[in-house]
N, C-alpha and C positions, 0 to 999 in steps of 0.2 A: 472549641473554636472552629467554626468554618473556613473551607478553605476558599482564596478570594478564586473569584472565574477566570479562567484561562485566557490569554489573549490567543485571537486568532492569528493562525500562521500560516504563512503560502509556501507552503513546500515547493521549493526554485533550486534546480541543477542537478548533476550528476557527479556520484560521489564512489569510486570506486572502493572498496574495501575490503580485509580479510577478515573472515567469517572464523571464529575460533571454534578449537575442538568440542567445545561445550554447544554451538551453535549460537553464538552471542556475536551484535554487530553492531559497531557504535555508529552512531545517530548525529550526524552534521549537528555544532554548538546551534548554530542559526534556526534549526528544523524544534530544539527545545528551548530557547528563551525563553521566560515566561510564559510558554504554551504549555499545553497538556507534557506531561510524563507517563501517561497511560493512553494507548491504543489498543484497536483491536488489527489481527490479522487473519486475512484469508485468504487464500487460493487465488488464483483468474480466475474468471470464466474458461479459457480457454488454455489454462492449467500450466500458463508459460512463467507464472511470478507472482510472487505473495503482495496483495495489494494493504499496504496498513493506515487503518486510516484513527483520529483521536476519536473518543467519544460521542463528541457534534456530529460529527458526518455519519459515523454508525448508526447513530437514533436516528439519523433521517432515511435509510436505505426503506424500512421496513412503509413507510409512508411512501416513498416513492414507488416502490414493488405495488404497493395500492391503486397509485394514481396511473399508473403505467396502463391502462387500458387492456391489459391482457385478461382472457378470462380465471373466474375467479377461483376456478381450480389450479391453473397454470400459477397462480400468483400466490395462493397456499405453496403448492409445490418447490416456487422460488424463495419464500420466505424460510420455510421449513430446512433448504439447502443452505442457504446463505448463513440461518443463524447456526446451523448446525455442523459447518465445518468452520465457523470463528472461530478465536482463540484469543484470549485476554493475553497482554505482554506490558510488560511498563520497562521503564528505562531507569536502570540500576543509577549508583551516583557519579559514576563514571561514563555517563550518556551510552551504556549498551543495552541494547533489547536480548533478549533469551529467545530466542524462536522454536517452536515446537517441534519436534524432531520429524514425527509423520507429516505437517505439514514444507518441515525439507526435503524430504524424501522425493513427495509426490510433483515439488516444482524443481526439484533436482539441484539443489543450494550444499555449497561445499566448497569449503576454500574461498579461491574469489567472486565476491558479488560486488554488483551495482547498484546502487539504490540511484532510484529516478522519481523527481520531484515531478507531481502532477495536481499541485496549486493545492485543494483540501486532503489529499491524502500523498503517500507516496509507493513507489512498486521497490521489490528489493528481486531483483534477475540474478540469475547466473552468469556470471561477466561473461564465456563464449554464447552463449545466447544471448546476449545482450547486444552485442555484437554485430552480431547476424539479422534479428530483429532491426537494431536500428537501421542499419543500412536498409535493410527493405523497406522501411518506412519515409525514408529520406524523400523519396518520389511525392508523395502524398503530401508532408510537411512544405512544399514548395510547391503546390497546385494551390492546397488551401491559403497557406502565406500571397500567394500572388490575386488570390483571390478576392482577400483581406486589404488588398495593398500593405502589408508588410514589408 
């Protein structure tokens, strides 16, 4: 029997949480309702928080790295990264994910994390980075908000 398709979810808010000795963190009820239980995870870019995103949005990275207008060795090169430090993770029946241990290490996850909803995927921080990030960002979220008429 196939399984029915997943409804789409907007990963919305921020969900403070501890991270257990196993590296396992449970997953706001809201973030898996009938959505996906399998994601992938990876890295930043700028190596500050594992960004995890379901399925959908994964297959679509490698098409957009395409369309991205960089050249097409630059865009090998990004493909090659991006699928190459993912990590497959699904959500136990307890709504926790298992996160890979080297991928904790390198975004420095331990103890308390934050997970921060960013609409098709979401980020999991190290709560004092999280912290510190946000506040530096606050400037910015209220330029563009005012910009928006928000």
């Amino acid at each position: 029997m196939t399984k029915p398709a997943s409804k789409l979810i907007t990963y919305a808010g921020t969900f403070e949480r501890s991270m257990d000795a196993k590296n396992r963190v449970t997953i706001p009820a809201d973030w898996l309702d009938g959505g996906s239980d399998e994601f992938h995870a990876i890295p930043g870019p700028s190596g500050d928080c594992l960004i995890v995103m379901p399925p959908a949005e994964f297959d679509s990275i490698e098409s957009r790295i395409e369309q991205s207008g960089a050249p097409a060795s630059e865009r090998r090169k990004a493909i090659r990264a991006f699928y190459g430090q993912a990590r497959a993770v699904s959500a136990d029946s307890n709504g926790r994910i298992l996160l890979p241990e080297e991928q904790c290490n390198s975004v420095k996850l331990k103890g308390e994390v934050v997970l921060v909803g960013g609409r098709s995927r979401f980020e999991i921080w190290n709560a004092k980075r999280w912290t510190d990030v946000s506040a530096e960002e606050s400037a910015s979220y209220r330029q563009v908000a005012e910009l928006i008429g928000l």
